[in-house]
C-alpha positions as MATLAB code, in Angstrom:
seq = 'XXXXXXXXXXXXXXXXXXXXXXXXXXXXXXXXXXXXXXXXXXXXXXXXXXXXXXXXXXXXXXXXXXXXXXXXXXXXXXXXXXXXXXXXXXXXXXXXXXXXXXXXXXXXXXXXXXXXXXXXXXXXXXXXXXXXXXXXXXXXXXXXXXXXXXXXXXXXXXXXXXXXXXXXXXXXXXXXXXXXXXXXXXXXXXXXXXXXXXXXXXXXXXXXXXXXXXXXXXXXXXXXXXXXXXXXXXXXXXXXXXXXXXXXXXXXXXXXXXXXXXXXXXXXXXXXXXXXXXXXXXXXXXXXXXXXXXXXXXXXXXXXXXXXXXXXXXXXXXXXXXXXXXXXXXXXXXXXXXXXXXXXXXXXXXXXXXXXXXXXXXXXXXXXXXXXXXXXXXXXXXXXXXXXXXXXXXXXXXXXXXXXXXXXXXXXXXXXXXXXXXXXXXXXXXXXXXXXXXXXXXXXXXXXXXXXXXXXXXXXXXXXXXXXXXXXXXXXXXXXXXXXXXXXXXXXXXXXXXXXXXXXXXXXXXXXXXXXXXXXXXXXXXXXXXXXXXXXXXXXXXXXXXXXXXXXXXXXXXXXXXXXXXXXXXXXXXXXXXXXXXXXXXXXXXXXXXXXXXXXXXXXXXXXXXXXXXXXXXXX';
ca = [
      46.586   93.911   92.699;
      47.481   90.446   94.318;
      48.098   88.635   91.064;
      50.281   91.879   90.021;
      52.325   91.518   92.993;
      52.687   87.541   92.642;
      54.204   88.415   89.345;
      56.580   90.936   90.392;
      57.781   87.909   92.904;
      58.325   85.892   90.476;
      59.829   88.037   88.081;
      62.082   89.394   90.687;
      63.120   85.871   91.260;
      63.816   84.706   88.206;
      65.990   87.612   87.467;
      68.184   86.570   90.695;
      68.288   82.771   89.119;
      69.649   83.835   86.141;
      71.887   86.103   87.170;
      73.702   85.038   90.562;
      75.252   87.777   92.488;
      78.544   87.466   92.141;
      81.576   86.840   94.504;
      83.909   89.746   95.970;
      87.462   88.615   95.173;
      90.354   89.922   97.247;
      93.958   89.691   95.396;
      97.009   91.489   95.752;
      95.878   95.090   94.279;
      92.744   94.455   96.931;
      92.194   98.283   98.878;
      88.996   98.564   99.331;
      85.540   97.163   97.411;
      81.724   98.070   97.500;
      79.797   95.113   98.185;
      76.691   96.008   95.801;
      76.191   92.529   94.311;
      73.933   90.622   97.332;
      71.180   88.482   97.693;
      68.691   89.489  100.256;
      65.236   88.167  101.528;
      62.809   88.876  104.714;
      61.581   84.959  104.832;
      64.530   83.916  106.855;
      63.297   83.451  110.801;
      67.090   82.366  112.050;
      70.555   82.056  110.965;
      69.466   77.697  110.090;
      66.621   78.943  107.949;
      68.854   81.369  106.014;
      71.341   78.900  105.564;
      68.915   76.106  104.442;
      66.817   77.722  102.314;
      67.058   78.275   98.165;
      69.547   81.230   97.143;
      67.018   81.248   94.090;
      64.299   82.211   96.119;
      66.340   85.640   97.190;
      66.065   88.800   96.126;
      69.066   89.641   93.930;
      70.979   93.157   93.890;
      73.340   94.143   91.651;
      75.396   97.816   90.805;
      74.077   99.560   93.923;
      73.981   99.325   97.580;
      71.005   98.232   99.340;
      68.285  100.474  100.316;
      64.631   99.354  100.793;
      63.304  102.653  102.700;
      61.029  102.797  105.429;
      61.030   98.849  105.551;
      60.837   97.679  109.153;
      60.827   94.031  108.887;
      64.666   92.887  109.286;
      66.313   91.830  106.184;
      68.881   88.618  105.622;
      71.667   89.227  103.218;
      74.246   87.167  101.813;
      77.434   87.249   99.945;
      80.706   85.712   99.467;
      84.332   86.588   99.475;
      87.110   84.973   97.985;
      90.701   85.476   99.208;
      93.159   84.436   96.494;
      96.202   85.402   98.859;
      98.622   83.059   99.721;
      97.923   84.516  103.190;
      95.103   85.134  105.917;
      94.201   88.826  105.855;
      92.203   90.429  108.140;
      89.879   93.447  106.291;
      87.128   95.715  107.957;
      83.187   95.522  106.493;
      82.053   98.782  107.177;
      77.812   99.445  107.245;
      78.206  102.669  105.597;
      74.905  103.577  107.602;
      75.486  104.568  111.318;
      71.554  104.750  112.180;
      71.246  100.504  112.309;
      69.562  100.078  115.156;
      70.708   96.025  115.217;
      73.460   93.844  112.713;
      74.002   90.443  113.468;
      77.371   89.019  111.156;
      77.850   85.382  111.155;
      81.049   84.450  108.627;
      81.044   80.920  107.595;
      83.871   78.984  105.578;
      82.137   75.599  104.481;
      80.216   74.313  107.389;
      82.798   76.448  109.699;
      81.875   79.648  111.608;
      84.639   82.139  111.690;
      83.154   85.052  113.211;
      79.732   86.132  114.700;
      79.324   89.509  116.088;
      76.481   92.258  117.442;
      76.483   95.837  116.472;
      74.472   98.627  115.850;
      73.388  102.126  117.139;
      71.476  100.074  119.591;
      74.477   99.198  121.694;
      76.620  101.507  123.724;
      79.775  102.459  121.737;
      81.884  100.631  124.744;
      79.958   97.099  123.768;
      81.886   97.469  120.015;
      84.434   95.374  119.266;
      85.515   99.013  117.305;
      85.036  102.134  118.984;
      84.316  103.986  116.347;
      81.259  106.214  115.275;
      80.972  104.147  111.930;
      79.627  100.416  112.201;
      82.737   98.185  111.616;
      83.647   94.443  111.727;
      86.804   93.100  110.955;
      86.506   89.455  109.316;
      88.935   86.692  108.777;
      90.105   85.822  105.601;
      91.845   82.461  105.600;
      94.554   81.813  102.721;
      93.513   80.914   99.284;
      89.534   80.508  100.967;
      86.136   81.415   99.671;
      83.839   82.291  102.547;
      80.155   83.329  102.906;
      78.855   86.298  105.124;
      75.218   86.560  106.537;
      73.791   89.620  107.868;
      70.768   90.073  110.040;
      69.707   93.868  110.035;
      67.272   95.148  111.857;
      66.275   98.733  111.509;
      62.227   98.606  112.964;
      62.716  101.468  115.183;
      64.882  103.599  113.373;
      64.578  105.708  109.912;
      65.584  104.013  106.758;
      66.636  100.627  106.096;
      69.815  101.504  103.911;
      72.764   98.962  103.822;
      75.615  100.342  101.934;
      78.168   97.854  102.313;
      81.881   98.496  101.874;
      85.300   95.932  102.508;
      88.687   98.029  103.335;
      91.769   97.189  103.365;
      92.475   98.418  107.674;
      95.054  101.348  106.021;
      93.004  102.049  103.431;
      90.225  102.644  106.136;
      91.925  104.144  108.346;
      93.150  106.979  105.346;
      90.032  106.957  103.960;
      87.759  107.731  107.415;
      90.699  110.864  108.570;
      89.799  112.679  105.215;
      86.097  112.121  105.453;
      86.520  113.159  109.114;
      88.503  115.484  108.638;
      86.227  117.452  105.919;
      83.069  116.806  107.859;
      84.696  118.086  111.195;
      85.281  121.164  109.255;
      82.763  121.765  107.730;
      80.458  121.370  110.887;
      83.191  123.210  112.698;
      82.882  126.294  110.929;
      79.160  126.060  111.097;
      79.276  125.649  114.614;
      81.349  128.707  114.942;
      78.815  130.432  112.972;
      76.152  129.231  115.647;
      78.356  130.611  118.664;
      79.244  134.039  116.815;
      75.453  134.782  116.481;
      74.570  133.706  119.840;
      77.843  135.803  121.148;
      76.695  138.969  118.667;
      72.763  138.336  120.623;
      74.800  138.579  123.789;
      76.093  142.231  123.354;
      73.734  143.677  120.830;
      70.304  141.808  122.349;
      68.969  141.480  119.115;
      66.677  138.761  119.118;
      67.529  137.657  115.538;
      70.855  137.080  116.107;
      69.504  134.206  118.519;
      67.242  132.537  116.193;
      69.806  132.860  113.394;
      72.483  130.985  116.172;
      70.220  128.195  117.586;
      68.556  127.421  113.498;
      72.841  127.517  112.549;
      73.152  125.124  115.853;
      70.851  122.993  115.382;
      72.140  122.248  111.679;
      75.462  121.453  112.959;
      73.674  118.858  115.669;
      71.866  117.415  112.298;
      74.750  116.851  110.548;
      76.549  114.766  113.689;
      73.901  112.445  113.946;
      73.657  112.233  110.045;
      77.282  111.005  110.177;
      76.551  108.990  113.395;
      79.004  111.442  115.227;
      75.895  112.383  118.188;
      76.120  108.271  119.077;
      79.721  108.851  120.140;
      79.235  111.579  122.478;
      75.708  110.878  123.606;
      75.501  108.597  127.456;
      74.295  104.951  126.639;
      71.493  104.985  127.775;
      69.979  107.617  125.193;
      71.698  106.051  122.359;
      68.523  104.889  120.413;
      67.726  108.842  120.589;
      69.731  109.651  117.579;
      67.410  108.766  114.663;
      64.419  110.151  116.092;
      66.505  113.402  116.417;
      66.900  114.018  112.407;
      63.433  114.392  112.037;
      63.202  116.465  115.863;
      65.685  118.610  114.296;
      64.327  119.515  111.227;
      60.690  120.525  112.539;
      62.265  122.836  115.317;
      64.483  124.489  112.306;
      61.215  125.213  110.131;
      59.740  126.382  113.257;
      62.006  128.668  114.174;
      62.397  130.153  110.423;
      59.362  131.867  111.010;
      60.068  134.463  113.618;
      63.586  135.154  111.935;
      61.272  136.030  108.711;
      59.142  138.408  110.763;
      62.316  139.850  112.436;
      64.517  140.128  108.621;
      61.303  141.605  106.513;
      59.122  143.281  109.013;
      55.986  142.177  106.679;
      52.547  144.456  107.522;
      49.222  142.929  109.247;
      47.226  140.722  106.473;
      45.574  137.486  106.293;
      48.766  136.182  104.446;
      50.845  136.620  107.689;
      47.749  135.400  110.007;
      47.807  132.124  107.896;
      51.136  131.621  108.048;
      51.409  132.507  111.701;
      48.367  129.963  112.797;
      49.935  127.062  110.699;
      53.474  127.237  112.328;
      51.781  127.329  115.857;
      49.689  124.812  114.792;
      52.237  122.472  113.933;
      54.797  123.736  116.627;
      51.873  122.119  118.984;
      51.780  118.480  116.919;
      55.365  118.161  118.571;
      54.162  117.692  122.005;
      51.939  114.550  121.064;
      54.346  112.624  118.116;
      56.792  111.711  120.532;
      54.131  108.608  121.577;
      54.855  107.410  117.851;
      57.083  105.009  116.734;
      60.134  106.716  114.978;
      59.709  105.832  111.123;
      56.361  107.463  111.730;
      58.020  110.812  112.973;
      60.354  110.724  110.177;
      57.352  109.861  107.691;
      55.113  112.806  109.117;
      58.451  115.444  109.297;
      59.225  114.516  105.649;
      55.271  114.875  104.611;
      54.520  118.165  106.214;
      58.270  120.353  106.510;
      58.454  121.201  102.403;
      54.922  122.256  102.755;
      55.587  124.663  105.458;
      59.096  125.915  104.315;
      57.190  126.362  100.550;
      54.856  128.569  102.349;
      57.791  130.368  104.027;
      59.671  130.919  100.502;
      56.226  132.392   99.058;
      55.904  134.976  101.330;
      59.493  135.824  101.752;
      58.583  136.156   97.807;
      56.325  138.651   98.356;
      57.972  140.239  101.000;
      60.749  140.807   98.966;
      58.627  142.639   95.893;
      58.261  145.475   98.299;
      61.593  145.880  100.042;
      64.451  143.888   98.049;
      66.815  144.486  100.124;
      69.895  142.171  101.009;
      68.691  140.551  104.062;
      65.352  139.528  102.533;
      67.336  138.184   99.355;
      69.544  135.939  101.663;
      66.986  134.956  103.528;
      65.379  133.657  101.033;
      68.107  131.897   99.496;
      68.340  130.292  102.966;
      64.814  129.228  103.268;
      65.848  127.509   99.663;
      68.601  125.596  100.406;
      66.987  124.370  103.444;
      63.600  123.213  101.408;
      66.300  120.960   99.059;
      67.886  119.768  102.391;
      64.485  118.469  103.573;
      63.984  117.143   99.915;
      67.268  115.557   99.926;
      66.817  113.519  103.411;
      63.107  112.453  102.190;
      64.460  110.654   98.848;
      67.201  109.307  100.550;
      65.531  108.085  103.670;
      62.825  106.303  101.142;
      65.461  104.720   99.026;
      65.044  106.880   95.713;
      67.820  106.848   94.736;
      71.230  105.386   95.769;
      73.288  107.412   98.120;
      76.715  106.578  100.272;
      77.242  107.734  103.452;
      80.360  109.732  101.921;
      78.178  111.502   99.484;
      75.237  112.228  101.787;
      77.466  113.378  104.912;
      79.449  115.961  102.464;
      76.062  117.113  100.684;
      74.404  117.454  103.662;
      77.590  119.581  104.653;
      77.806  121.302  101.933;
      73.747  122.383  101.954;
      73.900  123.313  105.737;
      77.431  125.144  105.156;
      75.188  127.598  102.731;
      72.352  127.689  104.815;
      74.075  128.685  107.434;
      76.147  131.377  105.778;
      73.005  132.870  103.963;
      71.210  133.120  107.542;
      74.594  134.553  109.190;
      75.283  136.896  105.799;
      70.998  137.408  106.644;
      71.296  138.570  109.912;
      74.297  140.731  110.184;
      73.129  142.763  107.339;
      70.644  143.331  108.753;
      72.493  144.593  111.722;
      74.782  146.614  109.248;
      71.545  148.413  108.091;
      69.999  149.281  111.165;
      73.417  150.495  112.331;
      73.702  152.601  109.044;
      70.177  153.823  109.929;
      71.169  155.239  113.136;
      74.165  156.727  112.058;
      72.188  158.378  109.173;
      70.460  159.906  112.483;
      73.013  160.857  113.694;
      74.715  162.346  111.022;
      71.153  164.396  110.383;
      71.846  166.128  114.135;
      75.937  166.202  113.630;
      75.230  168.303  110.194;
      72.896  171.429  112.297;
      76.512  172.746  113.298;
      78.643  173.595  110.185;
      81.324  175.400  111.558;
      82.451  172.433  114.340;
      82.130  170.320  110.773;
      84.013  172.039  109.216;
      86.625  172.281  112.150;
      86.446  168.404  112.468;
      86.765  167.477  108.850;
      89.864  169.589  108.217;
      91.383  168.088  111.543;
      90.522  164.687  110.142;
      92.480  165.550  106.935;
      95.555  166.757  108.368;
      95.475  163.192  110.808;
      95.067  161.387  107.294;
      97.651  163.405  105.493;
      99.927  163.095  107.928;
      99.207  159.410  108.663;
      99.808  158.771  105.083;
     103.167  160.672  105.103;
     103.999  158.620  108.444;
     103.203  155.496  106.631;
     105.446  156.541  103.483;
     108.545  157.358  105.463;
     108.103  154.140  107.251;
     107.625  151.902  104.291;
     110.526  153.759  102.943;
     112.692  153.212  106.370;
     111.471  149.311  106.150;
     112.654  149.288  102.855;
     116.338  150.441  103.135;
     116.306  148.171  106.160;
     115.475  144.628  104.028;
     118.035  146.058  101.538;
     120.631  146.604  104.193;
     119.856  142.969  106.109;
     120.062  141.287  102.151;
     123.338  142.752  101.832;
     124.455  142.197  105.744;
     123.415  138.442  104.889;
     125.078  137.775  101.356;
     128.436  139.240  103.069;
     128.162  136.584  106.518;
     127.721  134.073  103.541;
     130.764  135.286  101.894;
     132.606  135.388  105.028;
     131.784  132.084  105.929;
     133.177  130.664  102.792;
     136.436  132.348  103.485;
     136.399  131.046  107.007;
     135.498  127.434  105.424;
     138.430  127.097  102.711;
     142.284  127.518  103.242;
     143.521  130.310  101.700;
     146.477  129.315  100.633;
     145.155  126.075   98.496;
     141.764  127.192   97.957;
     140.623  123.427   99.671;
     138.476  123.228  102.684;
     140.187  123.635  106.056;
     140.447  121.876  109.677;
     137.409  124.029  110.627;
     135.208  122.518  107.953;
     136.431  119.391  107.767;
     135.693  118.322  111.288;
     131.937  119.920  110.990;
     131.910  117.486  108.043;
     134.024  114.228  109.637;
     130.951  114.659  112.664;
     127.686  114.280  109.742;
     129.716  111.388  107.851;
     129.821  109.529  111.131;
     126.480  109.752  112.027;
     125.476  109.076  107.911;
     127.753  105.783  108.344;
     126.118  104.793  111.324;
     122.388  105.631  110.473;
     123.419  103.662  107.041;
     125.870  101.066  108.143;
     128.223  101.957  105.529;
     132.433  101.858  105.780;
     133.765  105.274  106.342;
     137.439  105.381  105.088;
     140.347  108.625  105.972;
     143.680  109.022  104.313;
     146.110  110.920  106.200;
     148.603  112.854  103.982;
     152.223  114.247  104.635;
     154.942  115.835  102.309;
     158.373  114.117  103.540;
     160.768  116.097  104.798;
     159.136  119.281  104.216;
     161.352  121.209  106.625;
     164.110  120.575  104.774;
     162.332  121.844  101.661;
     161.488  124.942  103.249;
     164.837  125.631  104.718;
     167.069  125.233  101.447;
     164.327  126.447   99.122;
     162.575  129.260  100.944;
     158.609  129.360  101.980;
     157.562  130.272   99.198;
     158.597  127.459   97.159;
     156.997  125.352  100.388;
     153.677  126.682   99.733;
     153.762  126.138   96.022;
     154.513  122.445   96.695;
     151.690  122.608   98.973;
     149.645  123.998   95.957;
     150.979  121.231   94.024;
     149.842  118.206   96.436;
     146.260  119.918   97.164;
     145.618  120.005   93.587;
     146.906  116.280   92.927;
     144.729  115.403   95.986;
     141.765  116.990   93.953;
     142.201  115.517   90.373;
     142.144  111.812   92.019;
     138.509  112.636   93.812;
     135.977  111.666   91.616;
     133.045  111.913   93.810;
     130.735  114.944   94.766;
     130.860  113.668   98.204;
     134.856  113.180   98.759;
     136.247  115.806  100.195;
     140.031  116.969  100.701;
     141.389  119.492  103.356;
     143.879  120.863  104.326;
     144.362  119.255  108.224;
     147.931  121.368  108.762;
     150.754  123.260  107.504;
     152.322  120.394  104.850;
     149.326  117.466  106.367;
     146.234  117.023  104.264;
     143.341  114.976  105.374;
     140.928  113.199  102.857;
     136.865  111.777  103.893;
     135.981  109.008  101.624;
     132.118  108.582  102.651;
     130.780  105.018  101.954;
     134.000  103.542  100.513;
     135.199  100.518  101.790;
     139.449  100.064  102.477;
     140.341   98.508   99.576;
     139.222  101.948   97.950;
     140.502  104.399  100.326;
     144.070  102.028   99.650;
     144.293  102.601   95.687;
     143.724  106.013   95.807;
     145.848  106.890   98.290;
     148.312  104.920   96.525;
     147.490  106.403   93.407;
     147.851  109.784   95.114;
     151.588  109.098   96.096;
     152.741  107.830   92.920;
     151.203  110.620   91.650;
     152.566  112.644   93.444;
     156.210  110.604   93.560;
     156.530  110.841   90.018;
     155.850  114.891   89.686;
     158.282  118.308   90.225;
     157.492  121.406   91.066;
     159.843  124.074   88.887;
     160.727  127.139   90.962;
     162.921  129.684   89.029;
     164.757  126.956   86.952;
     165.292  124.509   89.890;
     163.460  121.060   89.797;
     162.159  120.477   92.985;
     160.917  116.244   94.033;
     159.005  115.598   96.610;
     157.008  112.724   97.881;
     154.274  111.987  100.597;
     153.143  109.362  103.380;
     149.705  108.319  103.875;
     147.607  106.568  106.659;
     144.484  104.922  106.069;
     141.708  104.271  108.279;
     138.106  102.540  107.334;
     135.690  101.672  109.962;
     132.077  102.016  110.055;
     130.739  104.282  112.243;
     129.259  103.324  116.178;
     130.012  105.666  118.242;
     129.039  109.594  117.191;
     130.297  111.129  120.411;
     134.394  110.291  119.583;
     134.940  111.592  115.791;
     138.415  111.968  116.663;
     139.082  108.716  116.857;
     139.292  108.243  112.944;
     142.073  110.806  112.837;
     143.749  109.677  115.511;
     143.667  105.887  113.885;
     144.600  107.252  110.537;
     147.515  109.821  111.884;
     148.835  106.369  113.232;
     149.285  104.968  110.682;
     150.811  107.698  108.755;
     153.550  107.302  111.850;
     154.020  104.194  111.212;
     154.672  104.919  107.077;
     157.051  107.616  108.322;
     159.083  105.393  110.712;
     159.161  102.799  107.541;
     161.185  104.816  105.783;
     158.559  107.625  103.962;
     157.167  107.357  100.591;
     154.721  104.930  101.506;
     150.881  103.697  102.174;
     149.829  101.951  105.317;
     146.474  100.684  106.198;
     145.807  101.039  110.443;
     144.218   97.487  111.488;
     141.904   98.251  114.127;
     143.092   95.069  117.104;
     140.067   92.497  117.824;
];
C-alpha cells in the first residue's frame, strides 16, 4: 500500500511538470474567468516556504475547480494572472464556497506584495473588506503586469474543502450575483411561504400534520441559506462558525420529523414493520444529544452515512403503505420522501468531492430539489385535509339526505339563485359590453376633435394652439441636446390692402397659397409650419443652425415673390417678410422669447421696405 501511494506521488507530480498550469490572462474582452488551472500542495508551513519551494513538487489541477473533500489539513494554492491592459484594473476573486472557515490571499508582483487579506466564515461579516454573504477580494492588477496569487485555506472545522475559484469583472459581478440572488431568494421565498401557510393552516384547523409538514418545509428553506452562505449574514458574530455544522443539524431533524408526518398521511396498522421503523428513528433522534461533542466533518460524515439509510427505510414502507390505500397523499408523500433521499445523496457527493460542482449549480439544484419537496409535502398534506373534509361532508350529506322534501325545497331554491345569477351575469356582460363599445367610440371622436382643434381650418396647417405645445418640447430637446433651434417669422405685405380691393375671399386663398409654399420647402419630418395669425405664419426648424433657417426662408420669399394667385381672371402678386431667430435653448421657462426675437426681426424687414429676410442678432 505504501509503495502504491509513493507512486501515485510521483506520478501525480510528474504530470504537474509536464504540464504547468497555465496563466489567467485578462485583455480587453476580460468579464469574468474560472480559475481551474492551479497548483496546490499541503507541504507548505508559511507564506516563505510556499514561495521557496519547487512548483514541480505541487499538485497540478487543470479543467475543474478544486475540491479535495473532507480534507482538513489547509491547502496552499497558486496561480498567476496576467493583465495585458494598458491600464491597472481592479477585479474581484470570488471563493465560490461560503463555508471556508479561514483564506489567507497574499498577491505578489515579482518580489512585491500587492495585497494580503483575511477572510472566511470564521470572521464576523463586519471584519470583511466586502460585506457580502459570498467570500470576495478585490486584487490589483497593475498595467501590462503578470502577478502571482497564494492562497492559504483552511477548512479543519468545517465540511468540505471545495475551492471553486472565479475572477469578475466588479459589473459583471455585481449582474451576475442580483440574478443568482435574485432566483435563490425566490425560490427559498416561496418555500418559506409554504412553511408559514402550513404552520398558519395548523393554527386554525389544529391538525398536527400541517405542523410537521411547516417546520420539515422550514427547515429546508434554513438549509438552503446556509448552503448559499445567506444564514452567515444574518446570524450575531459570535455564532458564525455555527453555520456548517447546521447542514448536517438540519438534515437529521428533517428525516426525523418525516416519520410522524408518515404515520399522520397513511395511518399504517400495528406490525413489527412499523415497531422497527419507530425504534430506529428514536434511536437515532437520541444520537443527536451526544454528536454535538464531535468535531464538525465528523457530524457531516455520520449525517451523510446514516440519513439515506433511514429515509430508504421511510420510502419502503411508504411503499407498502401505499399497496393498500393509493391514495393521493400517500403518492406525494412518497414522491417527497424521494426527492429528499437524492437531496441527501446530492450534498454527500458533493461534500466528498465526487464530482465537480459550482456554487451556482449546487445553490439552484439544491433549490430546485427542496422547491419539490416542499410542494409534494404541502400538495401531501392539504389533500389530505381535502379528504378528511370530503369525509365529513359525506356525513353530513348521509343525515341532510333523511329529509327529502326540505331537499327538494333547497335544491330547486338553489336553481332558481343559479338561473337567475346566470341571467344577472348575462345582462351585465351584455351592459359592460355596449359600455366598452360606447367609451371606443367616445374616445376615437375626442381624438378626432383634437385634430380639428390642432390644425387651422382654413389652411389645413397646424395652428397657434399646437404650435406653442410644440415650440415648449423643442426647447427643452435643444437644451437636453445642445443643439441650435432656429424660427422664421412670416408675413404677406400689405395684406389689408389685398383684402380690401379684392374681397376676403381672395385673402384667404392667398393665404392657401403661402401655407402650401411654406410646406413644399420643409423637407424634414420634424419641421413644422403654422399658422401663428390671420396673414402671419410661424415656422420651427428643430436642430438647424442660422445659416439654414436663412436659405429657406429666403427660398420661401422668392418663392413666393415670383408666384400669382388667379382669382376670376385677375392676377393677383403678393410677397412676404420674414424674421429669423436661432439660438440654442437655456432657459425652458420663457419659450416666448424666440417669437418675440423672431417677430423683431420681421419688424425690422417691414420697416426696410418689405419683401425681405432679416436675421435677429441676439446683443453680447
Amino acid at each position: 500500500m505504501h509503495t502504491f501511494s509513493t507512486l501515485l506521488t510521483f506520478t501525480m507530480v510528474f504530470f504537474a511538470s509536464c504540464f504547468p498550469a497555465s496563466a489567467i490572462d485578462i485583455n480587453s474582452e476580460f468579464n469574468s474567468k474560472k480559475i481551474e488551472s492551479i497548483h496546490y500542495s499541503f507541504t507548505p508551513n508559511s507564506l516563505k516556504d510556499a514561495q521557496q519551494s519547487n512548483l514541480q513538487k505541487w499538485l497540478l489541477l487543470n479543467n475543474k475547480p478544486l475540491n479535495l473533500g473532507l480534507e482538513t489539513r489547509p491547502v496552499w494554492i497558486q496561480f498567476h494572472l496576467n493583465n495585458y491592459l494598458n491600464e491597472p484594473i481592479e477585479p474581484i476573486l470570488s471563493f465560490d464556497n461560503p463555508l471556508l472557515n479561514n483564506i489567507y490571499l497574499y498577491h505578489f508582483i515579482g518580489e512585491v506584495q500587492l495585497k494580503s487579506e483575511h477572510i472566511g466564515d470564521a470572521l464576523p461579516l463586519s471584519d470583511r473588506a466586502i460585506k457580502s454573504e459570498s467570500l470576495l477580494v478585490k486584487l490589483i492588477l497593475p498595467a501590462n503586469s503578470e502577478t502571482t496569487v497564494y492562497l492559504k485555506v483552511n477548512n479543519n472545522a468545517g465540511i468540505g474543502l471545495r475551492v471553486p475559484l472565479t475572477l469578475w469583472q466588479q459589473d459583471a459581478l455585481l449582474a451576475h450575483k442580483s440574478m443568482v440572488n435574485l432566483l435563490y431568494g425566490l425560490l427559498i421565498g416561496f418555500i418559506f411561504s409554504m412553511a408559514i401557510s402550513n404552520l398558519v393552516l395548523f393554527a386554525f384547523s389544529r391538525k398536527r400534520y400541517f405542523a410537521y409538514a411547516g417546520v420539515i418545509t422550514l427547515m429546508l428553506s434554513l438549509f438552503l441559506a446556509y448552503i448559499g452562505g445567506f444564514g452567515f449574514r444574518y446570524a450575531p458574530s459570535n455564532i458564525a462558525g455555527l453555520q456548517q455544522l447546521m447542514l448536517p443539524l438540519l438534515l437529521i431533524l428533517i428525516t426525523i420529523l418525516l416519520l410522524p408526518l408518515q404515520r399522520h398521511v397513511c395511518k399504517p396498522n400495528a406490525s413489527k414493520l412499523l415497531k422497527g421503523q419507530t425504534a430506529i428513528t428514536t434511536l437515532y433522534a437520541l444520537i443527536i444529544g451526544f454528536i454535538w461533542f464531535l468535531p464538525t466533518p465528523s457530524i457531516a460524515l455520520f449525517a451523510i452515512s446514516t440519513i439515506p439509510i433511514i429515509l430508504i427505510y421511510h420510502v419502503i414502507t411508504t411503499l407498502l403503505y401505499l399497496r393498500q390505500q393509493p391514495t393521493s397523499p400517500n403518492k406525494s408523500l412518497l414522491i417527497a420522501l424521494i426527492l429528499s433521499f437524492i437531496i441527501v445523496i446530492h450534498f454527500a457527493i458533493a461534500l466528498t468531492g465526487l464530482y465537480t460542482v459550482t456554487r451556482t449549480s449546487l445553490m439552484l439544484t439544491f433549490a430546485a430539489l427542496s422547491l419539490g419537496c416542499s410542494f409534494c409535502l404541502s400538495y401531501t398534506v392539504i389533500k389530505l385535509f381535502i379528504l378528511q373534509r370530503d369525509e365529513q361532508v359525506t356525513a353530513q350529506q348521509t343525515l341532510i339526505a333523511q329529509s327529502a322534501a326540505q331537499d327538494v325545497l333547497l335544491n330547486e331554491r338553489i336553481e332558481l339563485q343559479e338561473l337567475t345569477r346566470q341571467e344577472l351575469e348575462s345582462q351585465v356582460d351584455e351592459r359592460t359590453f355596449e359600455l366598452q363599445v360606447t367609451l371606443r367610440e367616445l374616445e376615437d371622436k375626442n381624438h378626432e376633435l383634437e385634430q380639428l382643434n390642432m390644425e387651422d381650418a382654413l389652411t389645413g396647417i397646424k395652428n397657434r394652439r399646437f404650435f406653442d405645445k410644440k415650440l415648449i418640447m423643442e426647447i427643452r430637446r435643444s437644451r437636453r441636446e445642445q443643439t441650435p433651434l432656429s424660427i422664421i417669422m412670416l408675413d404677406i405685405d400689405k395684406f389689408k390692402s389685398i383684402n380690401d380691393k379684392y374681397g376676403h375671399l381672395t385673402g384667404d386663398q392667398v393665404i392657401r397659397a403661402v401655407s402650401d409654399t411654406i410646406k413644399q420647402q420643409l423637407k424634414r419630418p420634424l419641421d413644422e409650419v403654422a399658422r401663428y395669425g390671420g396673414e402671419e405664419f410661424v415656422i420651427l426648424l428643430p436642430n438647424t443652425d442660422n445659416q439654414g433657417a436663412m436659405n429657406i426662408a429666403e427660398q420661401t420669399r422668392l418663392t413666393i415673390a415670383n408666384k400669382t394667385v388667379n382669382v376670376a381672371g385677375t392676377i393677383i402678386e403678393f410677397t412676404i417678410s420674414a424674421g429669423v431667430y436661432t439660438q440654442i435653448a437655456d432657459d425652458t421657462h420663457h419659450p416666448e422669447l424666440f417669437t418675440d426675437y423672431a417677430d423683431k426681426a420681421l419688424y425690422l424687414a417691414k420697416q426696410h421696405g418689405r419683401n425681405q429676410v432679416v436675421n435677429f442678432s441676439t446683443p453680447q
